[in-house]
matplotlib code that plots the C-alpha trace (Angstrom):
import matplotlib.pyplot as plt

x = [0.0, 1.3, 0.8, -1.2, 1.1, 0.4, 1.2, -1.8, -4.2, -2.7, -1.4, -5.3, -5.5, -3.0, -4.5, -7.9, -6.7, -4.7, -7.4, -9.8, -7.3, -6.4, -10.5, -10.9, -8.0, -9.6, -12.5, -11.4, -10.1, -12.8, -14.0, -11.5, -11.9, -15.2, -15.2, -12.3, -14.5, -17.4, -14.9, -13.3, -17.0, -17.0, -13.9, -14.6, -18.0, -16.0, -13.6, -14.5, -18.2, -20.6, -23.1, -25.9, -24.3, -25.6, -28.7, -27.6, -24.1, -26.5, -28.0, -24.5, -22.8, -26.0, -26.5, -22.3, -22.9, -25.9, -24.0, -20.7, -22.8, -24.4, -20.9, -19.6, -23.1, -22.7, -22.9, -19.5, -17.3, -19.2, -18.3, -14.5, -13.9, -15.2, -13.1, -10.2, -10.4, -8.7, -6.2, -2.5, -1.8, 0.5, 0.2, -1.5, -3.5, -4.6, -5.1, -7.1, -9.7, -9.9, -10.7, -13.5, -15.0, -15.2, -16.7, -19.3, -20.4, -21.4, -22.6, -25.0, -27.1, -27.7, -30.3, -29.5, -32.7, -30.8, -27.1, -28.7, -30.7, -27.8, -25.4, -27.8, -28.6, -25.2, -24.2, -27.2, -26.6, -22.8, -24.7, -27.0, -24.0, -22.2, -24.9, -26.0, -22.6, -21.8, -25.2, -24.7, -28.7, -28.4, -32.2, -31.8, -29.3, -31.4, -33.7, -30.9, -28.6, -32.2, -32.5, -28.7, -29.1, -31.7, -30.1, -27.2, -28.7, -30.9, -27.8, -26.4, -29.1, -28.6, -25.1, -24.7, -24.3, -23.7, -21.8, -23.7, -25.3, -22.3, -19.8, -21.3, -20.4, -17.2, -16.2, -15.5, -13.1, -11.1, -12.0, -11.9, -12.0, -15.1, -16.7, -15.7, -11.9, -12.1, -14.2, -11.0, -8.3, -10.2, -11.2, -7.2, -6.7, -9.3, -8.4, -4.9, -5.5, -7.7, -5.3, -2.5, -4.9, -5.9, -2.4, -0.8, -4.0, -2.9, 0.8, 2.7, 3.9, 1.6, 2.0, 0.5, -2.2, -1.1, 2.3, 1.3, -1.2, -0.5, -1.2, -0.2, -1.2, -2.8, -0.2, 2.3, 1.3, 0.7, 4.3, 5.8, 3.5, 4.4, 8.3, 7.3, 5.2, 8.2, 10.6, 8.6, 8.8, 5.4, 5.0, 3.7, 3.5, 0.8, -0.8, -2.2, -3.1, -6.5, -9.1, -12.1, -14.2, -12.7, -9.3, -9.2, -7.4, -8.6, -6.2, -7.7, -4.5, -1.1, -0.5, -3.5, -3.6, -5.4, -4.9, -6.9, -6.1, -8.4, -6.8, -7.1, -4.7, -4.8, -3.4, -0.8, -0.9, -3.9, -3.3, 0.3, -0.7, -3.5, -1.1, 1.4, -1.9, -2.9, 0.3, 0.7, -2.1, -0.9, 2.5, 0.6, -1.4, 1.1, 3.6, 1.1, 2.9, 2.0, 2.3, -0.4, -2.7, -6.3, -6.5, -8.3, -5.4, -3.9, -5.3, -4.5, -5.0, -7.3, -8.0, -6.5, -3.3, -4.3, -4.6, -1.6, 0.7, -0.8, -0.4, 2.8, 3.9, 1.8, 2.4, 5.7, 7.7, 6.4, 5.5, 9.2, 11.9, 14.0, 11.9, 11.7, 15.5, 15.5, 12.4, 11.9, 15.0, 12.6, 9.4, 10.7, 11.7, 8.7, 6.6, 8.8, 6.8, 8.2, 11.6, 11.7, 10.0, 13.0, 13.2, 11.8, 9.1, 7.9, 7.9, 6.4, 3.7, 2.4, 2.2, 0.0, -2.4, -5.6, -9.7, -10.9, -13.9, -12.5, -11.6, -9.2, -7.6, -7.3, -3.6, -2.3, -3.4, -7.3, -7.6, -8.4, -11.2, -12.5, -12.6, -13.8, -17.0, -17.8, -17.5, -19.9, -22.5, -22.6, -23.1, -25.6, -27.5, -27.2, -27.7, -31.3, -30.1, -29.8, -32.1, -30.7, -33.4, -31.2, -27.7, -27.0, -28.1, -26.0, -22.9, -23.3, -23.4, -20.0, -17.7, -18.8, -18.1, -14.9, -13.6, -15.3, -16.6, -19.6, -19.9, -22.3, -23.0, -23.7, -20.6, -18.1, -19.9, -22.2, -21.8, -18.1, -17.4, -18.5, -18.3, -21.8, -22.9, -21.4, -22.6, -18.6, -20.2, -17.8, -15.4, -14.9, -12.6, -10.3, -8.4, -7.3, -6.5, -4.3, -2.8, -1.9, -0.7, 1.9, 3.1, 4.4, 5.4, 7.3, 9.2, 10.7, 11.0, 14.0, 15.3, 16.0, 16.3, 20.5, 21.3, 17.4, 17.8, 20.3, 18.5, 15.3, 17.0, 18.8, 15.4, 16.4, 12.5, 12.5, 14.8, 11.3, 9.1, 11.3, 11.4, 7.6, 7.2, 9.3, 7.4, 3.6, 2.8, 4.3, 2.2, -0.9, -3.8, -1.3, -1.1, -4.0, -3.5, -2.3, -0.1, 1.6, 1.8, 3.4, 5.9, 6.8, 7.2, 7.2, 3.7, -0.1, -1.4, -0.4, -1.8, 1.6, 3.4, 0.7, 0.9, 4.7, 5.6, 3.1, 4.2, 7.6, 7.2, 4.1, 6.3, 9.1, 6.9, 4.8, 7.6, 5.0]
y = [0.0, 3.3, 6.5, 9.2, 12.4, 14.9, 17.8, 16.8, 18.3, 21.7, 21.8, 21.6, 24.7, 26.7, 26.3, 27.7, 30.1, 31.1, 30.9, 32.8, 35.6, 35.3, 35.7, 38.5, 40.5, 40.5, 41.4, 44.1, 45.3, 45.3, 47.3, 49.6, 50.0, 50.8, 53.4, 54.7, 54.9, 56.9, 59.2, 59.9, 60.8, 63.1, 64.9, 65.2, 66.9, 69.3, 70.1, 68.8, 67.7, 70.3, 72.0, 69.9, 67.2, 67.5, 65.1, 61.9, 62.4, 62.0, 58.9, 57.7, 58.4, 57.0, 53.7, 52.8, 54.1, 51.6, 48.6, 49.5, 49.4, 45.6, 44.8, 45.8, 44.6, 41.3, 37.5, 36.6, 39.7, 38.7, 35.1, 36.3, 39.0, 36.4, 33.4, 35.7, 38.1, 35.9, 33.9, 35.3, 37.2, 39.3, 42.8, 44.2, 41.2, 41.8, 45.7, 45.1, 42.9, 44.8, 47.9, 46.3, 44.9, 48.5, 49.6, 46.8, 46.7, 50.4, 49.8, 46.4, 49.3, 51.7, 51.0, 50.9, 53.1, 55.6, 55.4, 56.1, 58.9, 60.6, 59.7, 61.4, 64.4, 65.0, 64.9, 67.2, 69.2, 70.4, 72.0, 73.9, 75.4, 76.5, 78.4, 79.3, 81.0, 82.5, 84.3, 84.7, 83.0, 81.3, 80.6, 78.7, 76.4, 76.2, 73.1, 71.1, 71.7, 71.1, 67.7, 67.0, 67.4, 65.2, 62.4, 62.8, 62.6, 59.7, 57.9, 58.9, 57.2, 54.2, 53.9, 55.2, 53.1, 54.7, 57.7, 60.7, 61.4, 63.6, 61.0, 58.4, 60.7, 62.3, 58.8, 58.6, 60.9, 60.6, 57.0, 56.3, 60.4, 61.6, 64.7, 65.0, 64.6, 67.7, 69.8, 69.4, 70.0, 72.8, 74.4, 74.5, 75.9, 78.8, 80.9, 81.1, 82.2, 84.9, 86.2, 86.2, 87.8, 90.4, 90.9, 90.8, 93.7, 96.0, 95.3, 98.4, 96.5, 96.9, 95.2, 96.5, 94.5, 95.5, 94.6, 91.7, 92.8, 93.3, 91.9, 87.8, 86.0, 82.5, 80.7, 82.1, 81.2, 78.2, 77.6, 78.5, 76.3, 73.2, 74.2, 74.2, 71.1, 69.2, 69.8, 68.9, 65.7, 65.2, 62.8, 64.2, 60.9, 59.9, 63.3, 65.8, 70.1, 71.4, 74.4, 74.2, 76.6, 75.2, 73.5, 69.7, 66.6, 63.3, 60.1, 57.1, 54.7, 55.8, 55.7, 58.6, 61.6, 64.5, 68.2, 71.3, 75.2, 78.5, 81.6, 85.0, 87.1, 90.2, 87.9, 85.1, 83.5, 81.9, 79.6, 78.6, 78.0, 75.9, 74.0, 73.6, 72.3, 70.5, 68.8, 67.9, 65.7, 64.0, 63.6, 61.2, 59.3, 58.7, 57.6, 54.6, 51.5, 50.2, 46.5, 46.8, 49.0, 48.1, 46.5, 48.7, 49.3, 50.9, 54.0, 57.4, 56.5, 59.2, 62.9, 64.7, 62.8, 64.0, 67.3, 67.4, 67.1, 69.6, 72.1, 71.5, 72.0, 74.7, 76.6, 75.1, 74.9, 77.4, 80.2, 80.1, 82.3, 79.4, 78.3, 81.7, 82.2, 79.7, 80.4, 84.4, 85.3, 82.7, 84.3, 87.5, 86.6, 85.4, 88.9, 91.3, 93.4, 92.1, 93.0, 95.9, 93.5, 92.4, 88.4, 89.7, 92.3, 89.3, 87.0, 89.4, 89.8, 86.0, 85.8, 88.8, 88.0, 89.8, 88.7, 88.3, 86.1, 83.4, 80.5, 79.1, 82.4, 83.0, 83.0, 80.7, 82.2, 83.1, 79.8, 77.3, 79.9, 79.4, 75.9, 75.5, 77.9, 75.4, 72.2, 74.0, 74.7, 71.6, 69.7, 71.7, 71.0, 67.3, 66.8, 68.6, 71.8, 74.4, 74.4, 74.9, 78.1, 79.7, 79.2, 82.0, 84.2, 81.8, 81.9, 85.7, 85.7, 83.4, 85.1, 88.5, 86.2, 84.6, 87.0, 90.5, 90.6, 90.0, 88.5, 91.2, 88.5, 84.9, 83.7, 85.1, 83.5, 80.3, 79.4, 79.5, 76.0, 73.3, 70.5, 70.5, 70.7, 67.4, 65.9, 66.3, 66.7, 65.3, 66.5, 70.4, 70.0, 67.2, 70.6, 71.8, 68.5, 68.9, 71.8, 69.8, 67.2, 69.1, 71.2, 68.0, 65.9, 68.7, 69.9, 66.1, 66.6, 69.5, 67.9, 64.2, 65.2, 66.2, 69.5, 70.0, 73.8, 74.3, 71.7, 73.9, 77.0, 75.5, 74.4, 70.4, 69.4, 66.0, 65.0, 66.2, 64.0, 61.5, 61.2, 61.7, 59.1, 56.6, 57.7, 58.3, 57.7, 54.3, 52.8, 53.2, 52.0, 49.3, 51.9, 54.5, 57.9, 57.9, 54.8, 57.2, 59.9, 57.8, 56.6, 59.9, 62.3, 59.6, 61.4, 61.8, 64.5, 67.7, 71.2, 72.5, 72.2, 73.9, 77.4, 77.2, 77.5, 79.9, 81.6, 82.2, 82.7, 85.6, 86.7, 87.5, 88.8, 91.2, 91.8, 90.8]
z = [0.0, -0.9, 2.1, 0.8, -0.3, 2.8, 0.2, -2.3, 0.0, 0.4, -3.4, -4.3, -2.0, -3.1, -6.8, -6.0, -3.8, -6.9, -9.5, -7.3, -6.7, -10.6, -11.3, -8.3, -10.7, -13.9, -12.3, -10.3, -13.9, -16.0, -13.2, -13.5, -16.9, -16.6, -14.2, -16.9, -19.3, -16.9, -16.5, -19.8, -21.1, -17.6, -19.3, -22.4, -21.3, -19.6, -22.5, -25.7, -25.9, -27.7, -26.0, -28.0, -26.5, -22.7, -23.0, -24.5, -22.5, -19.2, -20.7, -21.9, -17.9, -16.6, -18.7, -17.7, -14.1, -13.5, -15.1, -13.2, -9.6, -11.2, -11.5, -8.5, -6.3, -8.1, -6.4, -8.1, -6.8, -3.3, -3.1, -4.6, -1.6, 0.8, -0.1, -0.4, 2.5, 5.1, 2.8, 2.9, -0.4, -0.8, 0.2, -3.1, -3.2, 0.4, 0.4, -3.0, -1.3, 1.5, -0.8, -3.1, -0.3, 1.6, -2.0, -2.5, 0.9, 0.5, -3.4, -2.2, 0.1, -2.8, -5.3, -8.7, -9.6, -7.1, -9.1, -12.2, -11.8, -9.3, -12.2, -14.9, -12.6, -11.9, -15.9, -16.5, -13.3, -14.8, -17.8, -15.8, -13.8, -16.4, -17.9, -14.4, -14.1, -16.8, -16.3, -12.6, -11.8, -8.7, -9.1, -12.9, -10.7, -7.4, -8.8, -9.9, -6.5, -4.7, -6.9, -6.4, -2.3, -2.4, -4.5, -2.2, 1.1, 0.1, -0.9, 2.3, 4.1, 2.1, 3.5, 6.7, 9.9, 12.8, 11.1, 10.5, 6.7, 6.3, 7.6, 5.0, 2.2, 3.5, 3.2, -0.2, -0.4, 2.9, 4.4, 8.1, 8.4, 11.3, 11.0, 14.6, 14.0, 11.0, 13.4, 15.4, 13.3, 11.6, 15.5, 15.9, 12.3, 11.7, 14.3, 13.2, 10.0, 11.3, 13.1, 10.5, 8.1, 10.4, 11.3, 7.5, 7.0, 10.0, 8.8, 7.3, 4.2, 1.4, -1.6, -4.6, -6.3, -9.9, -9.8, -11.7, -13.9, -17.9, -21.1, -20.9, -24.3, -23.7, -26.5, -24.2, -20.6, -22.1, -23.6, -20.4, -17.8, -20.3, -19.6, -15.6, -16.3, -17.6, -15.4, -12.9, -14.2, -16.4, -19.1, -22.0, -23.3, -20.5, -19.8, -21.7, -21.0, -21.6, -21.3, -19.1, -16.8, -13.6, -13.3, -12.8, -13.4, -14.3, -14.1, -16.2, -15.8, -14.9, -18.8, -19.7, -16.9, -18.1, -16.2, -17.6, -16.6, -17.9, -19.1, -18.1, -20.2, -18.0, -15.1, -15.6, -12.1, -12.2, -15.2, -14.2, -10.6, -11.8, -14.4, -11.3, -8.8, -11.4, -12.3, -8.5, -9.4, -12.3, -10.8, -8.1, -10.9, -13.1, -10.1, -9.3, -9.7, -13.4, -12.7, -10.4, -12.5, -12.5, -8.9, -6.6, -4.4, -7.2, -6.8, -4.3, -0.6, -0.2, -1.6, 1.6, 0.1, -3.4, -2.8, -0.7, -3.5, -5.7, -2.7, -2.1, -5.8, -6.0, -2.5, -1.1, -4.7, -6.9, -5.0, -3.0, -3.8, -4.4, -7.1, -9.2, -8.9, -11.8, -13.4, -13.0, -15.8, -18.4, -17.2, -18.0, -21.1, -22.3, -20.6, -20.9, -19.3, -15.7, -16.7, -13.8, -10.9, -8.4, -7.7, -3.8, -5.4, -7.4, -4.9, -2.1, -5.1, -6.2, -2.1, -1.8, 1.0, 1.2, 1.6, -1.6, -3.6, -5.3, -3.8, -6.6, -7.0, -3.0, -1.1, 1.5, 4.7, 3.1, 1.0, 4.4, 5.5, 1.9, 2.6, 6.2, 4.9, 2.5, 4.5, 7.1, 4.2, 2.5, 6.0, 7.3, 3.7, 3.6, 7.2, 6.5, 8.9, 5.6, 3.0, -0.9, -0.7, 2.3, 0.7, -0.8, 2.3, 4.4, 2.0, 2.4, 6.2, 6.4, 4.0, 6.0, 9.3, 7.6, 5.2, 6.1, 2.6, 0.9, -2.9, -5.1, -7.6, -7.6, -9.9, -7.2, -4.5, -4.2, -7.8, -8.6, -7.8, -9.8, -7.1, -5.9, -9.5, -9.5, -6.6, -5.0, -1.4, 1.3, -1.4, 0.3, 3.4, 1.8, 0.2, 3.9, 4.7, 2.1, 2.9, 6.1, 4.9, 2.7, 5.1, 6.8, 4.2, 2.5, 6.4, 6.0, 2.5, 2.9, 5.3, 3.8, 0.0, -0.2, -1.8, -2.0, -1.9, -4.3, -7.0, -6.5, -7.4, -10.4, -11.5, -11.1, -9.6, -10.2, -7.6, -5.5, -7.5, -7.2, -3.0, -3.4, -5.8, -3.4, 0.0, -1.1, -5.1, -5.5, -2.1, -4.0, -0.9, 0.9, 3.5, 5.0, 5.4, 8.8, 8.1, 5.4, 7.0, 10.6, 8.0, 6.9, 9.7, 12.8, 13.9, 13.1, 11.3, 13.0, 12.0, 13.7, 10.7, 8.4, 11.0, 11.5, 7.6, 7.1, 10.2, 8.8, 5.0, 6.3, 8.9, 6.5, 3.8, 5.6, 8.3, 10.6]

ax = plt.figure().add_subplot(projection="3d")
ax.plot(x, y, z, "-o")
ax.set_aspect("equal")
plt.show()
């Protein structure tokens, strides 16, 4: 009698675990491709679609939106995650059915009648702001941000546990986060930048507004943001620059990242910071490890970690002095009309601090009061204590209460950002997040990076991109945010860092 190999047994184990991880892949990729797909037609809507165009492009978003959430709710992917979820993969494998089961188990509670008419509503919903805009009617948009509440909330009751309607939909953009742990961070935060506002307004040091005003042609701004772009390290070969109404980025794969600006050619800064935000973006999607593209772990850990590398391009790099050191003499060139600004007059001028509007167009110390304002709003509507009828008069009351000013028209206040358009709630306080976030990723990026100074003012970026490719890009979701952010600094997330740099750049600035 020949004894039974002991090995067969655990050989017929290790194939199926195997072949059900190979089967959870491609279908964690075909949904990948289709939410690709959702939002490439979401792009092109917002650059290239004609007008005529709006209708059937709901329809389109709405039909692939319903059939992604029957993918994603399906039996199959269910008995997938749970046959995989406590086997030992590695740790791709792992975070990836950890993620797509946070996902389904939120999609399974959501009707599909519900995704398709918030998905065609939202589509529909972008057209009506635009117009609604560009005319500066608040009441043509109030029915569809009255519909798109509504949609939202009800999805937020589909979802929620214990977590508060808010909570359920703040979720999607900064998971794990409480609105309780924000109310915190932002309590510590706000009254800081009051009081560097109030003392950069009472300072002596003025700095003159049109400094940087003139006549900037869009072929040009454009010419020299594509210089910045690439030495910052972006792959034209994988990305692409385009014109919309609000700046935005959209990463398909790490192979096809798309960033857009909008011109003014009285005021250069606001397209090139909006290329260099932008850019910060792409940077991150295109720094996604390729061989794992397509599993749901392959993706940015959350959008506080997204937007924290566009602020720190934007903020930390290219509004320094170190950074224009290299860049000014090329700037100049290209407008002459700068010729007579000094590198400190310049400086002192893109870091000109003062209460204005516009959110996108607002400096560093004003930008997180922007953003606190809207996170109150948009919490108070979907938790039912602010009606869309009330928000203009309440937007009013806050930027007095925030900002000491009041917006005359409707596109410089309630209707200037397209995320609620869009159904982006929960979306709003992931951008001072991110603010914090780069203040202490970029305080250990000086100080591990060698020669970091001197390869900022010769213009070398990618040694930056480079470190931030290796510590945060390359993790995709294998860590959390406060995993990443342990690993980088030693510490959690700590608005210190945030009020110190501003502290000393402000300090020096205004000779505060």
């Amino acid at each position: 009698m020949v004894s039974a190999n002991p090995l067969t047994g655990y050989n017929s184990l290790m194939k199926t675990e195997q072949s059900n991880y190979q089967r959870f892949q491609q279908y964690a990729r075909e949904l990948a491709d289709l939410k690709a797909t959702l939002q490439l037609l979401s792009w092109d809507q917002e650059t290239m679609m004609p007008s005529r165009g709006s209708v059937t492009r709901a329809q389109q978003i709405s039909t692939l939106a319903a059939l992604y959430h029957e993918k994603l709710t399906s039996d199959v992917l269910g008995t997938l995650i749970e046959d995989l979820q406590n086997r030992p993969l590695e740790p791709w494998g792992s975070s990836s059915v950890r993620e797509l089961k946070r996902q389904r188990d939120k999609a399974v509670r959501v009707p599909q009648s519900l995704v398709r008419e918030l998905a065609e509503t939202i589509s529909l919903s972008y057209e009506a702001w635009v117009q609604a805009r560009k005319a500066s009617d608040f009441l043509a948009f109030r029915p569809w941000l009255e519909k798109v509440v509504y949609l939202k909330r009800e999805e937020a009751r589909c979802i929620h546990d214990s977590q508060s309607l808010y909570e359920a939909l703040l979720d999607d953009y900064e998971p794990q986060m409480m609105t309780k742990q924000l109310d915190q961070l932002f309590e510590r935060l706000r009254p800081y930048l009051t009081s560097l506002l109030n003392r950069v307004e009472t300072s002596p040091t003025k700095i003159k507004a049109e400094l940087l005003r003139g006549n900037y042609p869009r072929w040009k701004q454009e010419e020299f943001g594509r210089q910045v772009l690439t030495a910052m390290g972006f792959d034209w070969e994988a990305g692409r620059l385009d014109v919309s109404p609000h700046p935005f980025s959209s990463g398909f794969t790490p192979f096809d990242v798309r960033i857009t600006t909008r011109y003014c050619e009285e005021d250069f800064s606001s397209s090139f910071f909006g290329m260099v935000h932008e850019g910060g973006h792409a940077l991150y999607e295109q720094g996604l490890d390729p061989h794992y593209h397509g599993l749901p772990a392959c993706e940015a850990i959350s959008m506080g970690i997204h937007e924290s590398q566009s602020r720190l391009w934007e903020n930390q790099i290219a509004r320094s002095s170190l950074f224009w050191e290299h860049w000014l003499p090329a700037l100049k060139k290209t407008f002459p009309e700068l010729s007579a600004l000094s590198l400190d007059d310049f400086v002192a001028a893109l870091n000109r601090v003062e209460a204005s509007l516009i959110r996108v167009d607002a400096d560093e110390v004003t930008y997180g009061l922007h953003v606190i304002l809207r996170y109150q709003l948009e919490k108070q509507l979907i938790e039912g204590d602010l009606s869309v009828g009330d928000l203009e008069e309440a937007w009013k009351r806050k930027m007095q209460e925030f900002l000491g000013i009041v917006p005359l028209r409707s596109a410089e206040g309630v209707l200037q950002d397209t995320h609620w358009s869009q159904g982006l709630i929960g979306y709003f306080p992931t951008y001072v997040l991110g603010n914090l976030y780069a203040a202490q990723v970029f305080f250990h990026a000086r100080q591990e990076i060698a020669e970091f100074e001197n390869q900022v003012r010769k213009g070398e970026l990618r040694p930056l991109r480079e470190w931030l490719r290796e510590k945060i890009h390359i993790h995709g979701k294998t860590v959390t945010a406060d995993q990443l952010i342990k690993n980088i600094s030693g510490r959690q997330l700590d608005p210190r860092f945030l009020i110190d740099y501003l502290e000393e750049k402000f300090t020096a600035i205004y000779r505060l």
